[in-house]
C-alpha positions as CSV (number, residue, x, y, z in Angstrom):
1,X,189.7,-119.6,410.2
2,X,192.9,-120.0,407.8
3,X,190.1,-123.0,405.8
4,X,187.5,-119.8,405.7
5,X,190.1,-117.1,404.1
6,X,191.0,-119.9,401.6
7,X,187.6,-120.5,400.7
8,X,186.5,-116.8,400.4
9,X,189.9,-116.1,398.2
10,X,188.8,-119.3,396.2
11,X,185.3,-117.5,395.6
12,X,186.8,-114.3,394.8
13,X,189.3,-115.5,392.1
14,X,186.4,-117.9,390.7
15,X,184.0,-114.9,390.8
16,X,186.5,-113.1,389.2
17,X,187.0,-115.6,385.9
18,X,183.2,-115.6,385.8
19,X,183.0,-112.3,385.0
20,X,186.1,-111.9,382.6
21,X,185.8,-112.2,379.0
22,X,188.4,-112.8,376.1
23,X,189.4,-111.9,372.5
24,X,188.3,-115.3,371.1
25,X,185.0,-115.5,373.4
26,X,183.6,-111.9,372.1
27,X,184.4,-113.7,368.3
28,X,182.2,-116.6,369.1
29,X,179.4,-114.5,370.4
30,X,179.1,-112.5,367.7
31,X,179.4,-115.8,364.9
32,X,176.3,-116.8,367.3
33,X,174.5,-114.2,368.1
34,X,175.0,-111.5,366.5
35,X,172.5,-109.9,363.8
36,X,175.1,-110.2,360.9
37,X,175.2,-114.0,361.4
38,X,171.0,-114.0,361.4
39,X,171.0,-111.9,358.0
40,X,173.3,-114.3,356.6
41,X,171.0,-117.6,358.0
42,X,168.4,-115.9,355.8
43,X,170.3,-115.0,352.8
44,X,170.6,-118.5,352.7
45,X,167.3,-119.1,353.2
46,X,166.3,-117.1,350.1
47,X,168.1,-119.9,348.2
48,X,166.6,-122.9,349.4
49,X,163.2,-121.4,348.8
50,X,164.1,-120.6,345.4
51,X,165.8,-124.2,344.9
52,X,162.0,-125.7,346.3
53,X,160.5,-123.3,343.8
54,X,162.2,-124.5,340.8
55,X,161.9,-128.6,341.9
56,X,158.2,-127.6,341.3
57,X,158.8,-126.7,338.1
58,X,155.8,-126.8,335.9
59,X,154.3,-128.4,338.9
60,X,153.7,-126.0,341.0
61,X,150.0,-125.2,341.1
62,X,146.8,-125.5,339.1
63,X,145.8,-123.1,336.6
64,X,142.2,-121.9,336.1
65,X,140.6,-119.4,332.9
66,X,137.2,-118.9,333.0
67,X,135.9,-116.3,330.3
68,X,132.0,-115.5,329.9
69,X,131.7,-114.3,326.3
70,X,128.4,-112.4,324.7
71,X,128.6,-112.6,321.0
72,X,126.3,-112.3,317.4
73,X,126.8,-114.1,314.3
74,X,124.3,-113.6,311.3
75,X,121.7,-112.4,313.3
76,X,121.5,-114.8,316.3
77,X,123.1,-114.4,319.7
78,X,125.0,-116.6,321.6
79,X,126.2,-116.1,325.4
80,X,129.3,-118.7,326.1
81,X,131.0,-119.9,328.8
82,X,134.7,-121.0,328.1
83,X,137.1,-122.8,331.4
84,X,140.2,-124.3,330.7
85,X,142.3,-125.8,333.4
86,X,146.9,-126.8,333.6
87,X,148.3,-128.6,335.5
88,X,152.1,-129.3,334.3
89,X,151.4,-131.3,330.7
90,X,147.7,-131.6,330.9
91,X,145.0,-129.3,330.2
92,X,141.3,-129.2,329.9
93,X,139.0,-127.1,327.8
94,X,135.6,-126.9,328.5
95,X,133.2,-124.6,326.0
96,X,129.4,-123.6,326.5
97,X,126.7,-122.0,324.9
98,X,124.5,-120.6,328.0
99,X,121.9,-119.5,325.7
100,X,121.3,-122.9,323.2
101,X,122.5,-125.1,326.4
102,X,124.7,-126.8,324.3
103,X,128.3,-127.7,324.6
104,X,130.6,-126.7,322.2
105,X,134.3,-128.0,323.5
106,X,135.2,-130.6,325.9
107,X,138.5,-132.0,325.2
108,X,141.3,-133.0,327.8
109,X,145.0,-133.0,326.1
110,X,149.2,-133.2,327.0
111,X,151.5,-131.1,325.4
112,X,155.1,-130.7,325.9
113,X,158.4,-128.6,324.3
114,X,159.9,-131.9,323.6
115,X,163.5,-129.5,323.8
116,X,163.2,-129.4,327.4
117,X,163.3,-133.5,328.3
118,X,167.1,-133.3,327.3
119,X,167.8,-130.0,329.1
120,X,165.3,-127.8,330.6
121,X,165.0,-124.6,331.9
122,X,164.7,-126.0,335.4
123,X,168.0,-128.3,335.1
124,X,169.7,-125.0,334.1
125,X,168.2,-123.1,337.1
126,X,169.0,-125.6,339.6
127,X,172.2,-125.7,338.5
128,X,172.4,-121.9,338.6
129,X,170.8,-121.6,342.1
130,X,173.1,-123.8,344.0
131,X,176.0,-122.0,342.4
132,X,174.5,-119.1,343.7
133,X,173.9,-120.5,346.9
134,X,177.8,-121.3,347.4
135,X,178.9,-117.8,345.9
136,X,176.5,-116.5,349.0
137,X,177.9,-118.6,351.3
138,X,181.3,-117.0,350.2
139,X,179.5,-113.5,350.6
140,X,178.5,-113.8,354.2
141,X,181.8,-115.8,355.2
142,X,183.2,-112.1,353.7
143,X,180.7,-110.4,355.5
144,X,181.0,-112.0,359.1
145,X,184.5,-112.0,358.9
146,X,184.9,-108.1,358.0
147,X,182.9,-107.8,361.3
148,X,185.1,-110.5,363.1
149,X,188.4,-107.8,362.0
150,X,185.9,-104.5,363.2
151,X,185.4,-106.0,366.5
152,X,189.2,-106.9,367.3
153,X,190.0,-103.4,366.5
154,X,187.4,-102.1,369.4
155,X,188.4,-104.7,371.3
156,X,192.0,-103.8,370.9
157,X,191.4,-100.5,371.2
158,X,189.2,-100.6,374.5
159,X,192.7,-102.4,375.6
160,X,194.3,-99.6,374.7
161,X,192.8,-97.2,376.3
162,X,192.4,-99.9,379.9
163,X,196.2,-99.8,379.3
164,X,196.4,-95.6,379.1
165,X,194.0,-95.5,382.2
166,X,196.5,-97.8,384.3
167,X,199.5,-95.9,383.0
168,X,197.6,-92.9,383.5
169,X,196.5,-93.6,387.4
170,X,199.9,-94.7,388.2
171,X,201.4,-91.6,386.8
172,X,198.6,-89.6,388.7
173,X,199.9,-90.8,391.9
174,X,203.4,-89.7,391.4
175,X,202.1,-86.5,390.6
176,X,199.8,-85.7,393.6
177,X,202.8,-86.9,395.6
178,X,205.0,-84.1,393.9
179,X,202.6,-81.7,394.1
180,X,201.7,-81.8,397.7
181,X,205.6,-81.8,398.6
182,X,206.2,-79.3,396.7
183,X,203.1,-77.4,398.4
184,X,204.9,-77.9,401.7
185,X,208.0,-76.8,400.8
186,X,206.3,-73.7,398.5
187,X,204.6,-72.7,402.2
188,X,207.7,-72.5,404.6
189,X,209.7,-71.0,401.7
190,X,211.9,-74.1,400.1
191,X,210.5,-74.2,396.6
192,X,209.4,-71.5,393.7
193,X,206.0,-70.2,393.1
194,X,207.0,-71.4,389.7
195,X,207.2,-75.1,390.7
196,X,204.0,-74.8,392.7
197,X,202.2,-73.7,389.9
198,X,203.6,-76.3,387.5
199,X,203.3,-79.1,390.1
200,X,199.5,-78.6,390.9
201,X,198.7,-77.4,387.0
202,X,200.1,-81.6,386.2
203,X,198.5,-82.9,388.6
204,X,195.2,-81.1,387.5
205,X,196.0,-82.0,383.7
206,X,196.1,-85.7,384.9
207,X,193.2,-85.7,386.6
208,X,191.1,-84.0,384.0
209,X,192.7,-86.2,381.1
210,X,191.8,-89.3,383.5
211,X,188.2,-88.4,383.5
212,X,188.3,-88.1,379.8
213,X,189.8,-91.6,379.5
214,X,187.2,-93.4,381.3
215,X,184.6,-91.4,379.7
216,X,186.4,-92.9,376.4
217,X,186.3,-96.1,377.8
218,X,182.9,-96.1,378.4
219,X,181.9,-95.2,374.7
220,X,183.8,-98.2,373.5
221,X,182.1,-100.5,376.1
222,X,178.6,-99.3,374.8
223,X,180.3,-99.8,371.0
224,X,180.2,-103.8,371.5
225,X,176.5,-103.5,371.9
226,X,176.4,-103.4,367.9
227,X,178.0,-107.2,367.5
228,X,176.0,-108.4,370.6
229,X,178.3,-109.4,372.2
230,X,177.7,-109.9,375.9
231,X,179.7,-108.3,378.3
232,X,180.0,-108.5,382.4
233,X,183.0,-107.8,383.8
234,X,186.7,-107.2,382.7
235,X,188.0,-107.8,379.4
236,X,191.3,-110.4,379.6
237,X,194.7,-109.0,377.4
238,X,195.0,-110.2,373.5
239,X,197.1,-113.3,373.6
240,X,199.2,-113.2,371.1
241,X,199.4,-116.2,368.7
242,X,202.4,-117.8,366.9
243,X,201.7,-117.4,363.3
244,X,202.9,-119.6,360.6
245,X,203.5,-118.4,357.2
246,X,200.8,-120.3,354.8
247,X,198.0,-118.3,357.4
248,X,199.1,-115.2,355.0
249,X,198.5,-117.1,352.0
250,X,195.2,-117.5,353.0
251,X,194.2,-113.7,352.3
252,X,192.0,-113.0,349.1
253,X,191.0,-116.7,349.3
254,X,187.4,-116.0,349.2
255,X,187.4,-112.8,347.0
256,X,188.7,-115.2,344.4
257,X,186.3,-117.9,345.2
258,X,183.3,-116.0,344.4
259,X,184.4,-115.1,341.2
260,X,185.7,-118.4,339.9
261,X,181.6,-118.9,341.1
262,X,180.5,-116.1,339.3
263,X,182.3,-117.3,335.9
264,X,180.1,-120.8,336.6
265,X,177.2,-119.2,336.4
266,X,177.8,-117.2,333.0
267,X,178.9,-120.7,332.0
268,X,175.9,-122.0,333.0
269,X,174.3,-119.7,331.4
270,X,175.7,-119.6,328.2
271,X,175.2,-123.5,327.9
272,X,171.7,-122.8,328.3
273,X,171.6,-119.8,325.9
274,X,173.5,-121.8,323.2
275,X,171.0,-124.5,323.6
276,X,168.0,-122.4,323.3
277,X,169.0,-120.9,320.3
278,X,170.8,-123.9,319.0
279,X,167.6,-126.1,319.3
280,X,163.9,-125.2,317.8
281,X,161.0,-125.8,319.7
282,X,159.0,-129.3,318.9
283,X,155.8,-128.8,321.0
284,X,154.2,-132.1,321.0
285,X,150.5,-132.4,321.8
286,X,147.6,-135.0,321.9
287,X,144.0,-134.7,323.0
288,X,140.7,-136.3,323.2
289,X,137.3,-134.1,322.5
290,X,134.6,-136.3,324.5
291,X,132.4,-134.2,322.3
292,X,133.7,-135.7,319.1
293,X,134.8,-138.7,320.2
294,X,138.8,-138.0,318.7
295,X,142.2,-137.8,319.2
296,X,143.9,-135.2,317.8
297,X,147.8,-135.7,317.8
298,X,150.2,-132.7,316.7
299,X,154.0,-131.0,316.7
300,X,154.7,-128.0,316.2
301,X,158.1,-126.5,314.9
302,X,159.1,-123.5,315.8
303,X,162.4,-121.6,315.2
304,X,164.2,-118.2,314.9
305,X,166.7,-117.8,312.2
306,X,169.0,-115.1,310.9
307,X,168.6,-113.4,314.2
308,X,171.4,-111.3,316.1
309,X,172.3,-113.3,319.4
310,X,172.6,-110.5,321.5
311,X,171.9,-112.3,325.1
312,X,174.8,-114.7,324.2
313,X,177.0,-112.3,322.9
314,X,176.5,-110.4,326.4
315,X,176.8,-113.9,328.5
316,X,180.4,-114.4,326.7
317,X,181.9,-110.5,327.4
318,X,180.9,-111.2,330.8
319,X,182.5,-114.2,331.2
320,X,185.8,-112.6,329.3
321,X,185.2,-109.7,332.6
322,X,185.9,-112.9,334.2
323,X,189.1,-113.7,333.5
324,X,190.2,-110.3,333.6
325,X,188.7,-110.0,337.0
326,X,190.5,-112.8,338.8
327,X,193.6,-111.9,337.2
328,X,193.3,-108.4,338.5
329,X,192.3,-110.0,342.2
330,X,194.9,-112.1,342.1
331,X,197.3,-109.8,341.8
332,X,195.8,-107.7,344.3
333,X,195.5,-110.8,347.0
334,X,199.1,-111.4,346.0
335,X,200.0,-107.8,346.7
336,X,198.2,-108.1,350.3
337,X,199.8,-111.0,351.1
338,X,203.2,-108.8,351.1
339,X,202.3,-106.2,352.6
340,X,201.2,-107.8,355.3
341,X,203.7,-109.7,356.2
342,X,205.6,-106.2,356.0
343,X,203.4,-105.3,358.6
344,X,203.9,-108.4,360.8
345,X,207.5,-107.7,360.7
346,X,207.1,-104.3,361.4
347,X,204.6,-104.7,364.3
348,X,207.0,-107.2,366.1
349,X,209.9,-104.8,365.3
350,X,207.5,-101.9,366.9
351,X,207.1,-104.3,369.8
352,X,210.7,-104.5,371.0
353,X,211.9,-101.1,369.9
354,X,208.8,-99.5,372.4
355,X,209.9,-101.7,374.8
356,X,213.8,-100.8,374.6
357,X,212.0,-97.5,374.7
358,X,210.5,-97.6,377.9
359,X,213.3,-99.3,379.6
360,X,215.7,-96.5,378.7
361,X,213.0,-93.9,379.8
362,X,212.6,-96.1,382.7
363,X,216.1,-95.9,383.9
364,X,216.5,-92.1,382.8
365,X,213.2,-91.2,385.1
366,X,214.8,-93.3,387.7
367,X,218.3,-91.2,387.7
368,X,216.2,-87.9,387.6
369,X,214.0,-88.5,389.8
370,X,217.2,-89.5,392.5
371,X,219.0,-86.2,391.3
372,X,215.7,-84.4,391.8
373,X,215.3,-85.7,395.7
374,X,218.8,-84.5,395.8
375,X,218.5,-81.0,394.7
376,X,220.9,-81.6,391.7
377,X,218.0,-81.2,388.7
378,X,214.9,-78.7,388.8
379,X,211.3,-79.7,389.0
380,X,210.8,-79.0,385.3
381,X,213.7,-81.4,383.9
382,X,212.7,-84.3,386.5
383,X,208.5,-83.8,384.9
384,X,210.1,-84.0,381.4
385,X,211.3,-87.5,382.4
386,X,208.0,-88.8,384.0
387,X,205.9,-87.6,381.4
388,X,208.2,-89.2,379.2
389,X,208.0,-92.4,380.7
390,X,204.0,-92.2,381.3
391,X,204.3,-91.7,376.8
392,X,206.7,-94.7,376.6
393,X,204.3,-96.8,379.1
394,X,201.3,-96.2,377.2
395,X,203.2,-96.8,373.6
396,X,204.6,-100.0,374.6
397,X,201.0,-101.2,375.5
398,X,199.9,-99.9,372.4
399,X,202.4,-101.5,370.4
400,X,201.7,-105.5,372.6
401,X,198.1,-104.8,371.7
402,X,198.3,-103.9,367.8
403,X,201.2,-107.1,367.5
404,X,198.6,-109.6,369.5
405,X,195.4,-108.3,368.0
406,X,197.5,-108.7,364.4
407,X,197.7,-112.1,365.0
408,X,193.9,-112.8,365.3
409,X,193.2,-110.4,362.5
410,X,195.6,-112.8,359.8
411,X,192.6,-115.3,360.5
412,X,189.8,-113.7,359.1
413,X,191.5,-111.7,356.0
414,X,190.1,-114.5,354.1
C-alpha cells in the first residue's frame, strides 16, 4: 500500500512537470515555430534566388525575335521573314524573302563589352547581394529578437497577475472569515451595523475583483497564441539570471551592424559607378555570313563625356549619411547602455525595498490583527492593515518578476 501511494505521488509530480512550461522554453518555441521566424526563412530565401539569378548572368535563357515584314521598293514587293536568336555572346541572324524564296542573311556572330571581363555588372551584383543577404540576416535577428522582448513582457506579466490572483485568494479568505464573525456578532448584538456593512462590502469587492483577475488572466493566456507558442499547463516563475557587465555592452550591436553593411554596399556601389563612367565601352564582335562566305570582325567605342555624374554624386552623399548615421547610433547604443544599467540597479534596488515593505506591513497586520481579536483597534484600522499587506504582497511579486524578466530581456537588446 505505502509502494502504491509512492507510485501515484511519483505520477502526479511527473504529470505535473509534463505539463509546466518556462520562460526560456516559450523563447525556443517561438525561434522554432513561430510565424516571425518563417517570414524571416523566406526573407532569406529571396536572396539566394536572387544570388542564383545573377550566377546566370547573361546565361540565363535563350532569346528568340521573329519579325514578318511586307515591304515595296521601286515598284516590286517583297514579304520577309527576319529570326534572330542570343544566347549569352552568340547570336544568329536569319533573313528571308517569302516572296523571291531567297535568303538574304544568315550569319552566326560573338560579341562582347570587353569592359565587363575585368569587372562586370554581375561581379558587382554578387558582391552587392550577399551584402544584402548579411544586412537581412541582421534585420530578422532585430526582428525575432524584438518579439523574443514582447513575449517576456506577457509572459511576465501573466506572472504578475498568477501572483495578484494568489495574493488575492489568500486575502479573500481572511476576509470571508471576518465577515462571517462579524455577521455573528452583528446578529446577537456585539458588533456595528457599520462593521457589518464594511466587512461583507470587502469581501464582495474581493470576490468581484477576483473574477476580474482570472478573466485577465485568461486574455493573456489566449495573447501567447500570436508567438505560437504552445501551452498546457502552468507556467514555472522567471528565474532570475546573474548578469555580467559586457551582456550590456552588447545592446545596439546589430543596429550598428547593419549600417556598417549598408555603407558596403554604397561602396560597392560607387566602385561600380566609378568604373562605369571611368571606362568606355569596347564591344567586340565577329561573325560569319554562310551566305557570303565572310567573317566580319569589329569594336566599337563608345563613351560619354562632359557629362554631370549625378548617380555617383548621389552614391557618395549617401555614403557621407553613413558616417553621420553610425555616429548618431553609437551615441544612442552608448546612451542605452547607461540607462539600462540604471535600470538594473534600480530594479534590484525595487526588489529589496518591496520586500522590506512587505515585511514591515507583515508585522504591522500581524500586531493589528492581535489588537483587533482583542477589542483594542476597530474593524476599520485592522482592514487598513490587511489591505495594506494584500498591496505590499502583490508589489513585491511584481517587483521579483520585472528584476528576473530584466535579466532575460539584456539578452536580446542586441
Amino acid at each position: 500500500m505505502k509502494n502504491t501511494k509512492i507510485k501515484l505521488l511519483f505520477l502526479i509530480l511527473t504529470s505535473m512537470n509534463l505539463y509546466s512550461i518556462d520562460l526560456e522554453n516559450a523563447i525556443t518555441q517561438l525561434e522554432n515555430q513561430s510565424y516571425t521566424a518563417e517570414k524571416n526563412k523566406l526573407n532569406l530565401d529571396y536572396y539566394e534566388i536572387n544570388r542564383a539569378l545573377i550566377d546566370k548572368g547573361e546565361w540565363n535563357g535563350l532569346t528568340l525575335n521573329v519579325d514578318n515584314k511586307y515591304y515595296d521598293t521601286v515598284g516590286k514587293s517583297h514579304y520577309g521573314l527576319s529570326t534572330q536568336a542570343e544566347y549569352g555572346i552568340f547570336n544568329y541572324r536569319f533573313d528571308y524573302d517569302t516572296l523571291d524564296s531567297k535568303v538574304i542573311e544568315n550569319r552566326i556572330g560573338i560579341s562582347k563589352d570587353l569592359k565587363e571581363l575585368y569587372y562586370s555588372q554581375y561581379d558587382s551584383q554578387r558582391i552587392i547581394n550577399d551584402l544584402s543577404l548579411e544586412s537581412q540576416k541582421v534585420t530578422n535577428q532585430q526582428t525575432l529578437e524584438a518579439q523574443i522582448i514582447n513575449l517576456i513582457d506577457l509572459y511576465k506579466n501573466y506572472k504578475n497577475k498568477e501572483k495578484e490572483i494568489e495574493v488575492e485568494e489568500k486575502t479573500l479568505v481572511v476576509k470571508e472569515r471576518d465577515y462571517k464573525i462579524i455577521k455573528r456578532k452583528y446578529e446577537v448584538g456585539t458588533a456595528s451595523e457599520y462593521d457589518h456593512i464594511s466587512s461583507r462590502v470587502e469581501y464582495e469587492k474581493s470576490l468581484l475583483g477576483l473574477d476580474n483577475m482570472k478573466r485577465e488572466l485568461l486574455v493573456l493566456t489566449e495573447n501567447f497564441k500570436v508567438y505560437n507558442v504552445i501551452l498546457d499547463g502552468k507556467f514555472d516563475d522567471i528565474r532570475k539570471r546573474d548578469l555580467e557587465k559586457d551582456e550590456f555592452y552588447n545592446i545596439g550591436v546589430t543596429d550598428l551592424k547593419n549600417i556598417k553593411l549598408t555603407e558596403k554596399v554604397n561602396v560597392e556601389k560607387l566602385r561600380r559607378e566609378k568604373y562605369v563612367n571611368s571606362m568606355p565601352e569596347l564591344n567586340a564582335e565577329m561573325s560569319y555570313s554562310f551566305e557570303n562566305d565572310e567573317v566580319i570582325v569589329g569594336l566599337g567605342v563608345k563613351k560619354t563625356l562632359f557629362n554631370y555624374k549625378g548617380e555617383y554624386e548621389q552614391i557618395k552623399n549617401e555614403l557621407k549619411k553613413n558616417q553621420v548615421d553610425y555616429l548618431d547610433t553609437k551615441a544612442t547604443v552608448e546612451n542605452k547602455i547607461k540607462e539600462n544599467m540604471i535600470q538594473y540597479t534600480t530594479l534590484q534596488t525595487n526588489e529589496l525595498i518591496t520586500q522590506k515593505e512587505l515585511e514591515v506591513r507583515k508585522k504591522d497586520y500581524e500586531v493589528y490583527n492581535k489588537k483587533y481579536e482583542l477589542g483594542m483597534s476597530n474593524y476599520s484600522d485592522y482592514l487598513e492593515r490587511l489591505n495594506a499587506l494584500d498591496l505590499a504582497a502583490r508589489e513585491y511579486e511584481k517587483a521579483k518578476n520585472e528584476l528576473a524578466s530584466f535579466t532575460y530581456k539584456i539578452k536580446y537588446m542586441n
